[in-house]
LOLO-434031 format. One line per field, with one value per atom (N, C-alpha, C, O): residue number from 0; residue in three letters; atom name; x, z, y. Coordinates in Angstrom, 2 decimals, always signed. Each point is the difference from the previous one (the first is absolute). Layout:
REM residues N
pos	(NUM,...)
code	(ALA,...)
site	(CA,...)
x	(X,...)
z	(Z,...)
y	(Y,...)
END
This chain:
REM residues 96
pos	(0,0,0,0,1,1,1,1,2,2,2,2,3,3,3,3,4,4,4,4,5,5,5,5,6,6,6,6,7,7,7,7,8,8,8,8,9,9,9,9,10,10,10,10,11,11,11,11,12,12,12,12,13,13,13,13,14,14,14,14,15,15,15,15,16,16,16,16,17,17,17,17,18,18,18,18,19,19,19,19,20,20,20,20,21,21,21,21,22,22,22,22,23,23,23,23,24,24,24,24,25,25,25,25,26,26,26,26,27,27,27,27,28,28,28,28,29,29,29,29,30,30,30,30,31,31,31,31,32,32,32,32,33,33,33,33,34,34,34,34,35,35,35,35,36,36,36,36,37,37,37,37,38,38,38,38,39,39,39,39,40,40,40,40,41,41,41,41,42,42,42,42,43,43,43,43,44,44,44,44,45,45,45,45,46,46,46,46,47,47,47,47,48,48,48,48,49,49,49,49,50,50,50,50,51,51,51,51,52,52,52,52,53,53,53,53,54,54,54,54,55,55,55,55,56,56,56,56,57,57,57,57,58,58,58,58,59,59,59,59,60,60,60,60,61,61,61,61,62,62,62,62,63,63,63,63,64,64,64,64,65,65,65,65,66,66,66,66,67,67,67,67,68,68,68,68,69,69,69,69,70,70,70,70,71,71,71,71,72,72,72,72,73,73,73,73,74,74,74,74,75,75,75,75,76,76,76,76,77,77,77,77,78,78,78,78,79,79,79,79,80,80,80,80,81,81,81,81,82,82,82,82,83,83,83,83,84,84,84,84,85,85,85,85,86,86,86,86,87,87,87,87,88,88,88,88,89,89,89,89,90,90,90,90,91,91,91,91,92,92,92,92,93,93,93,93,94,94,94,94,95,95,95,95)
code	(UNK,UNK,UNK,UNK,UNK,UNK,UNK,UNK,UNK,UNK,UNK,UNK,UNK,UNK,UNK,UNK,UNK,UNK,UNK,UNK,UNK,UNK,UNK,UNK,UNK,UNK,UNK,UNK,UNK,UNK,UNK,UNK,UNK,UNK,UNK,UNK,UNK,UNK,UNK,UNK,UNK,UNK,UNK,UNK,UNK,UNK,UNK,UNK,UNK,UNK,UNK,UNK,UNK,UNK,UNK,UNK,UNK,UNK,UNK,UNK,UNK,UNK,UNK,UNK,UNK,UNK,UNK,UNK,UNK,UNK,UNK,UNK,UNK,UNK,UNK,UNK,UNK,UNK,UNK,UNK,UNK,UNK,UNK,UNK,UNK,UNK,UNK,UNK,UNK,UNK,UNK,UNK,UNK,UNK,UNK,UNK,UNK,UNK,UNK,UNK,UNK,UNK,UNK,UNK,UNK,UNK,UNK,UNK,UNK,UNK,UNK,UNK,UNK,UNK,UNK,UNK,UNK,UNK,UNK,UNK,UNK,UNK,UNK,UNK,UNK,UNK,UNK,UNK,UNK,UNK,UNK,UNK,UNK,UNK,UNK,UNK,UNK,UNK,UNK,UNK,UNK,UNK,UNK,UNK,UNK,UNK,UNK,UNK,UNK,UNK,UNK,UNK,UNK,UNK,UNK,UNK,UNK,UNK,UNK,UNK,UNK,UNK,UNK,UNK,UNK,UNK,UNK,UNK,UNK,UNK,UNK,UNK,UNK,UNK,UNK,UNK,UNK,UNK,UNK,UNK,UNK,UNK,UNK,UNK,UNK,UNK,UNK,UNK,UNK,UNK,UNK,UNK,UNK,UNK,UNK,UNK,UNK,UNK,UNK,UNK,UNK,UNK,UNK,UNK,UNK,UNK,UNK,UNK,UNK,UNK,UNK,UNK,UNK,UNK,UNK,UNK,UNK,UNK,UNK,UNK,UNK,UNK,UNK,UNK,UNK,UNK,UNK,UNK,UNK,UNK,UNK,UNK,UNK,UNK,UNK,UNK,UNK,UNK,UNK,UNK,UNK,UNK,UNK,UNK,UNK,UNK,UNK,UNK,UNK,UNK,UNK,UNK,UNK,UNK,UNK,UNK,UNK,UNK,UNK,UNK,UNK,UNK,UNK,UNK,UNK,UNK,UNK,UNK,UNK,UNK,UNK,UNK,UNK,UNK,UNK,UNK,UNK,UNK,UNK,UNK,UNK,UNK,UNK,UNK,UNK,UNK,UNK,UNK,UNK,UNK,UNK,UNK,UNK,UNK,UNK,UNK,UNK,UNK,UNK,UNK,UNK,UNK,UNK,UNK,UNK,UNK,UNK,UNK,UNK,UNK,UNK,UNK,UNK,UNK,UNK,UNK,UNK,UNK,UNK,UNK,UNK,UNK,UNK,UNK,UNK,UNK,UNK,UNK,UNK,UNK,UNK,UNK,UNK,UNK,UNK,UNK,UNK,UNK,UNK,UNK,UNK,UNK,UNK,UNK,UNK,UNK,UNK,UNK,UNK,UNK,UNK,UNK,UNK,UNK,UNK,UNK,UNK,UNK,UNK,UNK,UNK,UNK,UNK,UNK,UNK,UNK,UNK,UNK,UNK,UNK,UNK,UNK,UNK,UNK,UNK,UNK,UNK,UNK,UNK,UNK,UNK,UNK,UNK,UNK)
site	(N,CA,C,O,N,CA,C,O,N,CA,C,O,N,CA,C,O,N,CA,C,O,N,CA,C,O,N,CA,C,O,N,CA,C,O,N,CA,C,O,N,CA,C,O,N,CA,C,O,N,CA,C,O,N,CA,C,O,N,CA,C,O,N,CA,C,O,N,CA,C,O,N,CA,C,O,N,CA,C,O,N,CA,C,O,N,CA,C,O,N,CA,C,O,N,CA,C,O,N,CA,C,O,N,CA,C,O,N,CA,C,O,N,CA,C,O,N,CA,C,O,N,CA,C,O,N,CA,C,O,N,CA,C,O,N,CA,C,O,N,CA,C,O,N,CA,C,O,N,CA,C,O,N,CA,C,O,N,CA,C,O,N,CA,C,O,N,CA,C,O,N,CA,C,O,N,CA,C,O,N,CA,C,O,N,CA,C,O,N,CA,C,O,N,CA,C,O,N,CA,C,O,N,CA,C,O,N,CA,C,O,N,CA,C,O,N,CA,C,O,N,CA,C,O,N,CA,C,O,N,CA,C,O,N,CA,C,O,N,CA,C,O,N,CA,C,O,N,CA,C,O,N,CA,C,O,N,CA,C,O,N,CA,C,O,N,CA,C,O,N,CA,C,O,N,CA,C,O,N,CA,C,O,N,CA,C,O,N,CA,C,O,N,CA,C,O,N,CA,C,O,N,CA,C,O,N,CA,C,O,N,CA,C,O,N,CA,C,O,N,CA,C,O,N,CA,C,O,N,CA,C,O,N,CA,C,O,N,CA,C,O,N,CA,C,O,N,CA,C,O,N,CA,C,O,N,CA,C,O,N,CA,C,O,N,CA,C,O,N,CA,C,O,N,CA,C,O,N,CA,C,O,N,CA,C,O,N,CA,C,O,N,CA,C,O,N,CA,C,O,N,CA,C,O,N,CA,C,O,N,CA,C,O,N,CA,C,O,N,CA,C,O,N,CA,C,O,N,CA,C,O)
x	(+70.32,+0.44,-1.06,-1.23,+1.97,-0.89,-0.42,+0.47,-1.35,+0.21,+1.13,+0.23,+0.52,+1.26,+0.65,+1.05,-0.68,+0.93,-0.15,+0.87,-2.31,-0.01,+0.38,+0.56,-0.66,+0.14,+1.72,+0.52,+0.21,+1.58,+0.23,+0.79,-1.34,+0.50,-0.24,+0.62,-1.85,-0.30,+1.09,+0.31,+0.33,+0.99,+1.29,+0.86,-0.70,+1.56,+0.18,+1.16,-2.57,+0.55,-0.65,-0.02,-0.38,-0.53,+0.75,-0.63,+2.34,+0.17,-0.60,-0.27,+0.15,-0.71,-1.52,-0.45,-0.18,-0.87,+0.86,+1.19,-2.73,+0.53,-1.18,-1.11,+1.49,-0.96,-1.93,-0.91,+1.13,-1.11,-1.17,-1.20,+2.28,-0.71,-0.48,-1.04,+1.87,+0.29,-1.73,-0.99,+1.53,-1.27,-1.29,-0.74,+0.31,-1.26,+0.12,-0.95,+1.89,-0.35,-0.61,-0.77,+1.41,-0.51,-1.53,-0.92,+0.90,-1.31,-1.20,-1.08,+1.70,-0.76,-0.36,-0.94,+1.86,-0.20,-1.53,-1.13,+1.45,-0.52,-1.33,-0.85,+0.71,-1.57,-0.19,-1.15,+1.47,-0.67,-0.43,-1.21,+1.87,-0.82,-0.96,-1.18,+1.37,-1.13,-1.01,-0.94,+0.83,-1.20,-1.00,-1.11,+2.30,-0.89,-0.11,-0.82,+1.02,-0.98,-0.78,-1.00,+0.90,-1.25,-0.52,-0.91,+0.52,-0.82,-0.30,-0.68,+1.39,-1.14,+0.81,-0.70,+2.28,+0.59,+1.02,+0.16,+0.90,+1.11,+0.51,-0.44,+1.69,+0.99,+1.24,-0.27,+1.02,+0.93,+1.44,+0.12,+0.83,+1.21,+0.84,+0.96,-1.28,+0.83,+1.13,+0.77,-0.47,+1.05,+0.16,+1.15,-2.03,+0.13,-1.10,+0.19,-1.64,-1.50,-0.82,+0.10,-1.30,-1.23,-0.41,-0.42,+0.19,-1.29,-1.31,-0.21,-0.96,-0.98,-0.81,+0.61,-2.18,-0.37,-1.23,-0.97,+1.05,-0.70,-1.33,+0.01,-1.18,-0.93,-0.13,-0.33,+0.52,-0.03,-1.39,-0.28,-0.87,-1.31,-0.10,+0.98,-2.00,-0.14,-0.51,-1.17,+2.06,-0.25,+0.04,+0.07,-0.13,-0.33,+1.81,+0.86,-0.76,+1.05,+0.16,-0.96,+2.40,-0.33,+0.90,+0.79,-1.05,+0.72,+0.94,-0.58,+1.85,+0.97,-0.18,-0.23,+0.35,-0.15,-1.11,+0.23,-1.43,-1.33,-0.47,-0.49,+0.86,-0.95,-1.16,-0.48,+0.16,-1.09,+0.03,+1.01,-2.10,-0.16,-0.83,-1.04,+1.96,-0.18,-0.02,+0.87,-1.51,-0.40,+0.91,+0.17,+0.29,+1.23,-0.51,-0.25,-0.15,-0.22,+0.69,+1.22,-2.00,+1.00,+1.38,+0.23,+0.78,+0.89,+0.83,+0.08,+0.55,+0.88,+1.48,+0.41,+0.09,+1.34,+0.74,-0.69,+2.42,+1.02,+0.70,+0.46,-0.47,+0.24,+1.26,-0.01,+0.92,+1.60,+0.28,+0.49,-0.86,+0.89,+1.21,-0.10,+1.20,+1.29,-0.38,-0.79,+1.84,+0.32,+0.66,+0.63,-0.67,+0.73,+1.54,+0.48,+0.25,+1.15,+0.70,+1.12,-1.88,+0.27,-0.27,+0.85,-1.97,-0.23,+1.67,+0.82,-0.85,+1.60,+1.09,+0.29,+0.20,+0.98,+0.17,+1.02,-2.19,-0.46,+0.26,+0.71,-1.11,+0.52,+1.28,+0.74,-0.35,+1.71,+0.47,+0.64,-0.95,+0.76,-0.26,+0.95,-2.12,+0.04,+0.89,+0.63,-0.88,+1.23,+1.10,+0.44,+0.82,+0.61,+0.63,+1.21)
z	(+82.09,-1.34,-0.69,+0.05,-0.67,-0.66,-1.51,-0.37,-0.70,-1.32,-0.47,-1.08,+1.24,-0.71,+0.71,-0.64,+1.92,-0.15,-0.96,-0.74,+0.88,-1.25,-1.01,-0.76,+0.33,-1.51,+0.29,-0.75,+1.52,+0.03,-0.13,-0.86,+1.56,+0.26,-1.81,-0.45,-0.12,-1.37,-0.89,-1.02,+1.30,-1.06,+0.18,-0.85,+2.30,+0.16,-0.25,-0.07,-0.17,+0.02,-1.86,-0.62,+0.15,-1.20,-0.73,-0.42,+0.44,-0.63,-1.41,-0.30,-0.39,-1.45,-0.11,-0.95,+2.44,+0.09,+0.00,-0.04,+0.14,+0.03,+1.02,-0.10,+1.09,+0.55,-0.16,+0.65,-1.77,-0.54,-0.09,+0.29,-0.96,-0.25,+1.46,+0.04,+0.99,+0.82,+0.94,+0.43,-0.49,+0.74,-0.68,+0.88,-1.75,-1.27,+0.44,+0.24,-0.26,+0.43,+1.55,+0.31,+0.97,+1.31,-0.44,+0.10,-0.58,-0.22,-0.19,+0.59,-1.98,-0.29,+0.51,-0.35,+1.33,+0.66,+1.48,+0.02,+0.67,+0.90,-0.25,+0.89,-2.20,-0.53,-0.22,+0.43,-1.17,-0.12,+1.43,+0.19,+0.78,+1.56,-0.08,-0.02,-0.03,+0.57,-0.37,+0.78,-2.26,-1.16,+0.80,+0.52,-0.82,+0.07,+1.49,+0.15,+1.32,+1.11,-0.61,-0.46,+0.25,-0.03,-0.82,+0.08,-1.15,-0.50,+0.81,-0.51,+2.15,+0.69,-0.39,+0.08,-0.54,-0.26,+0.87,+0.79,-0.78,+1.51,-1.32,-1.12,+1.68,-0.84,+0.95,+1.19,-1.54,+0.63,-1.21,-1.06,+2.15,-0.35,+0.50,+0.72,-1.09,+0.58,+0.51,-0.64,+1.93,+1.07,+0.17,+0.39,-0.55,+0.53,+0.82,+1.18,-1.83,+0.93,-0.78,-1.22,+2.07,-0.90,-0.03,+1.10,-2.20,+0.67,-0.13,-1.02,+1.78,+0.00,+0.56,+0.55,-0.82,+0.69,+1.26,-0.28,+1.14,+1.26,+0.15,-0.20,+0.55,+0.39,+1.26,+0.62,+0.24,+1.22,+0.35,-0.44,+1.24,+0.30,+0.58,+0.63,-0.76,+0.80,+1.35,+0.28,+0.62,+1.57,+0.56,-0.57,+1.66,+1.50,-0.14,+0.20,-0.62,+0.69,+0.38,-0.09,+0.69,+1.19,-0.89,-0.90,+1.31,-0.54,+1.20,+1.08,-1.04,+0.28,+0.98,+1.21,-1.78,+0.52,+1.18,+0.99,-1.33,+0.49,+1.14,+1.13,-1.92,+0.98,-0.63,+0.23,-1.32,-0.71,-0.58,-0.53,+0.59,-1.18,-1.22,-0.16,-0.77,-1.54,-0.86,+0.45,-1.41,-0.47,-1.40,-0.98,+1.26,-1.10,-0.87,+0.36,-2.21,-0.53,-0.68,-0.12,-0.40,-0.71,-0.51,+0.15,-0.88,-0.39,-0.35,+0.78,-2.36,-0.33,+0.41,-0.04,+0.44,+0.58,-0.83,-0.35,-0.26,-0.61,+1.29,+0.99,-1.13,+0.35,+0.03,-1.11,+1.56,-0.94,+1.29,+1.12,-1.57,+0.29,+0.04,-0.55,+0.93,-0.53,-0.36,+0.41,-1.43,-0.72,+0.82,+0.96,-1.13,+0.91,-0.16,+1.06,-1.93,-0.11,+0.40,+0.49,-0.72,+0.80,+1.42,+0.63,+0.26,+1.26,+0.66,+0.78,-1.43,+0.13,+0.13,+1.16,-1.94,-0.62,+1.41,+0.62,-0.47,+1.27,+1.23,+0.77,-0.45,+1.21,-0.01,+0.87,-1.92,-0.07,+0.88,+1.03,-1.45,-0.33,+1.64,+0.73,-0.21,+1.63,+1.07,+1.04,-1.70,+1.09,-0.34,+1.10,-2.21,+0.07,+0.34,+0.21)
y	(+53.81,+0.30,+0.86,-0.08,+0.86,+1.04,-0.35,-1.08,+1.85,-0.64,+0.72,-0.53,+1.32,+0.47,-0.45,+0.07,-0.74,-1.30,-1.12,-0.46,+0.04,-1.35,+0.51,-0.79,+2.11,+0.37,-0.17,-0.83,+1.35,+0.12,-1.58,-0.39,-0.38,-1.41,-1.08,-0.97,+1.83,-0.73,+0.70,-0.60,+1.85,+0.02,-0.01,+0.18,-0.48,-0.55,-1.36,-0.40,-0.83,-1.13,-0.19,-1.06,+2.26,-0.35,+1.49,+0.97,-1.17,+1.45,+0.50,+1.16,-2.13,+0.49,+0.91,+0.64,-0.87,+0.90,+1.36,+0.31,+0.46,+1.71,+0.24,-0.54,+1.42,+0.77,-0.39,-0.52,+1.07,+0.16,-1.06,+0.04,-1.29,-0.96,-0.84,-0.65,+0.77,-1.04,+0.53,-0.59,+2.14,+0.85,-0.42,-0.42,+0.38,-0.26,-2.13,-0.74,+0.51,-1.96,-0.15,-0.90,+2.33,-0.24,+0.19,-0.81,+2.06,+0.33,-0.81,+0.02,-1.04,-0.61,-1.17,-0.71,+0.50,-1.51,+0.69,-0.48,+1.26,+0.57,+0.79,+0.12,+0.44,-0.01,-0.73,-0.07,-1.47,-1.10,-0.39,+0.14,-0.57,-0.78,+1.27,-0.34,+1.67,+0.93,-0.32,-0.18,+0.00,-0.05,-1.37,-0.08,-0.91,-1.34,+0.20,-0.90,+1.47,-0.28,+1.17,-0.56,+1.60,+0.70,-0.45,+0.82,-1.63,-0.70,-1.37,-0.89,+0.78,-1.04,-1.44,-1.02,+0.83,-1.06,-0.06,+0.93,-2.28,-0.06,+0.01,-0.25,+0.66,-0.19,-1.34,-0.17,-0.33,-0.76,-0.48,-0.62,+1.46,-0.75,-0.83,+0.28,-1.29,-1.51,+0.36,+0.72,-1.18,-0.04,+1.17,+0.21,+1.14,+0.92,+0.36,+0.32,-0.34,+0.37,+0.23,-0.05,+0.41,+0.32,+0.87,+0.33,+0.70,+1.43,-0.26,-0.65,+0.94,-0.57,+1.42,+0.92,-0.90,+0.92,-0.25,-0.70,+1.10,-0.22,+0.76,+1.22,-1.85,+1.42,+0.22,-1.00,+2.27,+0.15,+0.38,+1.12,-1.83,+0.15,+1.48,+0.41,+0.36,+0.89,+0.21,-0.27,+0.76,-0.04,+1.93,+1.09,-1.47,+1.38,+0.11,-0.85,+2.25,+0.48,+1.20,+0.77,-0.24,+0.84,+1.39,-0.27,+1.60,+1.11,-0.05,+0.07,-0.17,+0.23,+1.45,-0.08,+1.11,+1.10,+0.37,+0.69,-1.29,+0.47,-1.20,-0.02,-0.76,-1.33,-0.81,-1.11,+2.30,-0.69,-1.16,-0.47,-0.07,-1.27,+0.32,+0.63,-1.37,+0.74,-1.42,-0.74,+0.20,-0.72,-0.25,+0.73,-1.89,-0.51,-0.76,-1.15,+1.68,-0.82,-1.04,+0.05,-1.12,-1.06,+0.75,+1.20,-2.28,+0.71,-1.56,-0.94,+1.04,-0.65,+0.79,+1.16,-2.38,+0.04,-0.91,-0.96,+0.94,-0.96,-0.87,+0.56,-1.65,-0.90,-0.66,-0.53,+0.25,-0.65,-1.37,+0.16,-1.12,-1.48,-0.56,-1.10,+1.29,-0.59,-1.61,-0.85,+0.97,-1.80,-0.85,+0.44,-1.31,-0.87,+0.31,+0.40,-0.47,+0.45,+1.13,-0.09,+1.49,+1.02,-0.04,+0.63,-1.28,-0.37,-0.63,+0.50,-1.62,-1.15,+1.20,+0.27,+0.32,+0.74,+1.20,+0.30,+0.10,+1.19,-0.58,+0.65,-1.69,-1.17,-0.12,+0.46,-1.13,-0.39,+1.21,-0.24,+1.71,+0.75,-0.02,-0.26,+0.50,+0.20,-0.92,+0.20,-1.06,-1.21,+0.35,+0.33,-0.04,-0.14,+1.20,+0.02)
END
């Protein structure tokens, strides 16, 4: 799903939106998680998951092209957990 699907999906089940507004509410929901992990916080929505941010240590890695080994520094990486409910829901969906 794309965000102009969510945006189509927030104003077909919310017709009183307009365009506009629905686009400016994705927005604002999706700079908020941005803000608060780059300020170093998880965010979590119950029965859906968590965003969280990871630090990846720095190690030896290799250039693809060359062969060389080239030196990988640290590096924060986003993180996402499913909830228990979305986990359940994802299962169901595989068995049946």
């Amino acid at each position: 799903m794309t965000r102009s699907e969510l945006i189509a999906i927030l104003i077909e089940k919310n017709p009183h939106l307009q365009l506009r507004e629905a686009t400016l509410l994705v927005n604002t929901v999706f700079g908020g998680i941005t803000s608060s992990l780059a300020a170093g916080n998880r965010v979590e929505l119950r029965g859906f998951g968590a965003f969280s941010v990871k630090e990846r240590e720095p190690r030896l890695g290799r250039n693809p092209k060359t062969g060389e080994q080239v030196k990988v520094s640290k590096k924060l990486v986003p993180f996402f957990k499913t909830g228990k409910e979305l986990h359940q829901r994802l299962n169901k969906a595989d068995a049946g």
